[in-house]
Legacy VTK file of the C-alpha trace (Angstrom):
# vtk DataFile Version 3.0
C-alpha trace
ASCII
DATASET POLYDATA
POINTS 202 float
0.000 0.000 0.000
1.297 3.221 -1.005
-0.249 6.040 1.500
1.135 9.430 2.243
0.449 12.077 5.225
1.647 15.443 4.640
1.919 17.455 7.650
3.273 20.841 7.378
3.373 24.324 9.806
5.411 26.608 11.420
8.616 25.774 13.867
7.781 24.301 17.272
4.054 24.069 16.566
4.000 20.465 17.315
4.099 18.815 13.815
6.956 16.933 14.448
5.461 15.283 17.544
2.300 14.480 16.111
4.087 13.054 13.033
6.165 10.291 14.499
2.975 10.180 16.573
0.431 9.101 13.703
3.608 6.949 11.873
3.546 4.797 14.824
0.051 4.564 15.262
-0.750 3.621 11.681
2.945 2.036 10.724
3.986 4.334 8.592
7.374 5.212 8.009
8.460 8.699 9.144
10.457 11.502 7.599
11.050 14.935 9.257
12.070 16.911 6.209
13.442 19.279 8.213
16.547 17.180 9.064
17.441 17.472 5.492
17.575 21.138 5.986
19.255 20.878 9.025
21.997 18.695 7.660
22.716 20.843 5.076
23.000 23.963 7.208
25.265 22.322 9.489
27.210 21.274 6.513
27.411 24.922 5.162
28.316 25.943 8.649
31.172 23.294 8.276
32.285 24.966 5.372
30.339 23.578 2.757
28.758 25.275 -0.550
24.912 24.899 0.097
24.737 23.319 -3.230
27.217 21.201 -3.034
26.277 19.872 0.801
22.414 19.584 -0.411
23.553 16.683 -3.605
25.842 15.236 -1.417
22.990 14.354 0.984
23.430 10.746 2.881
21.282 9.210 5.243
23.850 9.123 7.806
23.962 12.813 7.926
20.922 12.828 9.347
22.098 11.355 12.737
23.886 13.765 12.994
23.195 15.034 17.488
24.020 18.430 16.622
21.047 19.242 14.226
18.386 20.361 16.714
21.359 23.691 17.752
19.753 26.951 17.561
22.669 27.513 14.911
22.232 24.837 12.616
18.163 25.988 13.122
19.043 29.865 11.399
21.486 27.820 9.008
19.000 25.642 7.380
16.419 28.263 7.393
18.710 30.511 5.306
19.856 27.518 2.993
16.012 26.622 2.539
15.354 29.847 0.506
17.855 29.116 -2.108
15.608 27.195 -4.461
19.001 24.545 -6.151
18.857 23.468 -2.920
14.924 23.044 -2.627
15.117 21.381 -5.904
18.019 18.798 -4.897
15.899 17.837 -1.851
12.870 17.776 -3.837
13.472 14.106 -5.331
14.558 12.499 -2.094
11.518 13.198 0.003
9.490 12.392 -2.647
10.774 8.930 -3.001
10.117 8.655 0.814
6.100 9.399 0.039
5.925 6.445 -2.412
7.609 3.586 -0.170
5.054 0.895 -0.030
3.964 0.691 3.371
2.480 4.036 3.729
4.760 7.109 4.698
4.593 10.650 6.917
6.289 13.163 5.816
6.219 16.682 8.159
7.730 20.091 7.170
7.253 23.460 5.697
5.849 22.367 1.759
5.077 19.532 1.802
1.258 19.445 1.289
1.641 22.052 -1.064
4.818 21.413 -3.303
6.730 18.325 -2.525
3.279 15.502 -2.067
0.115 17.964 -3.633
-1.403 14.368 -4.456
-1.101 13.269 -0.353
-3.969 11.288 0.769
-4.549 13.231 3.807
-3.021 16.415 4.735
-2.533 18.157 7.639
-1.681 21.972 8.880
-0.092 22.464 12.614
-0.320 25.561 14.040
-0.373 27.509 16.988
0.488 31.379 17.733
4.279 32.392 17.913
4.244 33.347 21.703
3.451 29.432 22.559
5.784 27.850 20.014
8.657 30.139 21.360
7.970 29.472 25.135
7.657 25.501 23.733
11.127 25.607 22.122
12.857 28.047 25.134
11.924 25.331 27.052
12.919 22.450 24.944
16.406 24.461 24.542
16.601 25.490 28.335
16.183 21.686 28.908
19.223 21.000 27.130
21.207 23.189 29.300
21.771 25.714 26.658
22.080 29.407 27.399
19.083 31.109 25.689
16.333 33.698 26.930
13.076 34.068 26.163
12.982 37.066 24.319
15.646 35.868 22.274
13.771 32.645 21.700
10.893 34.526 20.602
12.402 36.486 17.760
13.946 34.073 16.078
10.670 31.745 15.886
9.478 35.152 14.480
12.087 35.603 11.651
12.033 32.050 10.546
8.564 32.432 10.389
8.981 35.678 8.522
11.846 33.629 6.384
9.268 30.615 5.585
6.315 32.646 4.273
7.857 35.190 2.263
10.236 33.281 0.334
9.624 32.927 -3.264
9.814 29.220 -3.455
7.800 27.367 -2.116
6.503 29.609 0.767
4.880 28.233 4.301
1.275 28.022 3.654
-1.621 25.452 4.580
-2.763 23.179 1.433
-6.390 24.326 0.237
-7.179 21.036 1.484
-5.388 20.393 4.378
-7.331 20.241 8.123
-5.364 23.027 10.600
-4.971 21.436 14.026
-4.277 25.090 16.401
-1.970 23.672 19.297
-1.958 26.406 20.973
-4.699 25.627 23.640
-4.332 21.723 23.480
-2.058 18.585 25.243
-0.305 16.927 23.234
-2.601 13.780 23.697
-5.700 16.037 22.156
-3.246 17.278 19.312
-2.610 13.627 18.328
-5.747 12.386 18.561
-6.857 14.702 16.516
-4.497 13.982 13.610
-5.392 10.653 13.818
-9.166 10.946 13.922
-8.526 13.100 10.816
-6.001 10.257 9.000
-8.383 7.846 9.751
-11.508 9.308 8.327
-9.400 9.831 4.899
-8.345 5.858 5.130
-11.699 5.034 5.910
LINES 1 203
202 0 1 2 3 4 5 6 7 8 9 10 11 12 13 14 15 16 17 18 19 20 21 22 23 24 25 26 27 28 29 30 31 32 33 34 35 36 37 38 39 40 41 42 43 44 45 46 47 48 49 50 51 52 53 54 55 56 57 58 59 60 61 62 63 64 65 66 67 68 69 70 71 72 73 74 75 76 77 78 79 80 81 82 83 84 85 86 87 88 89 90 91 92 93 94 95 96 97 98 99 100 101 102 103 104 105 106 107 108 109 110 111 112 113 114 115 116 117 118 119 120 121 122 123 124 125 126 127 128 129 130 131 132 133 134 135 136 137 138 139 140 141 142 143 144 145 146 147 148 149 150 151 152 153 154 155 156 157 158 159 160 161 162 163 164 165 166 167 168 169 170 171 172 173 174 175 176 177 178 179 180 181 182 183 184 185 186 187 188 189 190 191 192 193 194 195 196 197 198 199 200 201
């Protein structure tokens, strides 16, 4: 069976949670496409030509424990406007979306751009104040020295970054259910998705 979720929205809405969430539930396999961003930014902070770091792409790079850095966050939002390197990432996730099995795939396009044909599609969402006190926490948790206020602006110029770049900018498929986190538990969030996954199976 070839199935694919697309679940897209903005940084620390929840997307990724309720992703690997709804993979497991369903046995999908998962792919947060915002690794592959990631992985190239921290290659291009490495020293790398974006171009050159996006082709040369391996799985292993994606294990990579310093991806979830603040750093390599502003790095692979700044090498996910160049559109070579939206293009060289193009054909990999789409591959993903046609293993048989059934497949999830979260991120910033994908509903739109990289799977427009997804069986069910998904937009996660919730206002900038919550996702920035989510991710200060998630990055205070980790012992690393941030404030709040800094925390705050960048989830603000990413989001800035994501919706007015020219390709491919951060916005919810025609058909895509939102799910606003703002005011719910994770277990609602979830539950949610999955309600709305099934009923598209079904």
């Amino acid at each position: 069976m070839i199935y694919t979720v697309a679940i897209d929205g903005p940084a620390a809405a929840g997307k990724g949670t309720i992703s690997k969430a709804v993979a497991a539930h369903f046995g999908f396999a998962h792919l947060d496409t915002g690794l592959l961003y990631r992985a190239v930014g921290a290659k291009v902070l490495a020293g790398a030509e974006p171009l050159a770091a996006a082709t040369s792409l391996d799985p292993t790079d994606l294990e990579n424990d310093n991806l979830r850095t603040p750093e390599v966050a502003q790095a692979a939002s700044q090498v996910a406007v160049i559109s070579e390197v939206r293009a060289a990432l193009v054909d990999f996730q789409r591959a993903f979306a046609k293993r048989e099995g059934g497949a999830v795939l979260d991120g910033r396009d994908i509903g739109t751009v990289i799977c427009p044909d997804a069986q069910a599609k998904l937009f996660v969402t919730a206002s900038a104040e919550c996702r920035a006190d989510r991710r200060f926490k998630e990055l205070a948790g980790k012992g690393l020295d941030v404030s709040a206020e800094a925390v705050l602006a960048d989830v603000m110029a990413r989001d800035k970054r994501d919706r007015e770049r020219e390709t491919a900018p951060l916005i919810a498929a025609a058909d895509a259910k939102e799910i606003d986190t703002s005011d719910l538990s994770i277990d609602q969030a979830v539950a949610a998705a999955i309600a709305f996954v099934q009923s598209r199976i079904s």
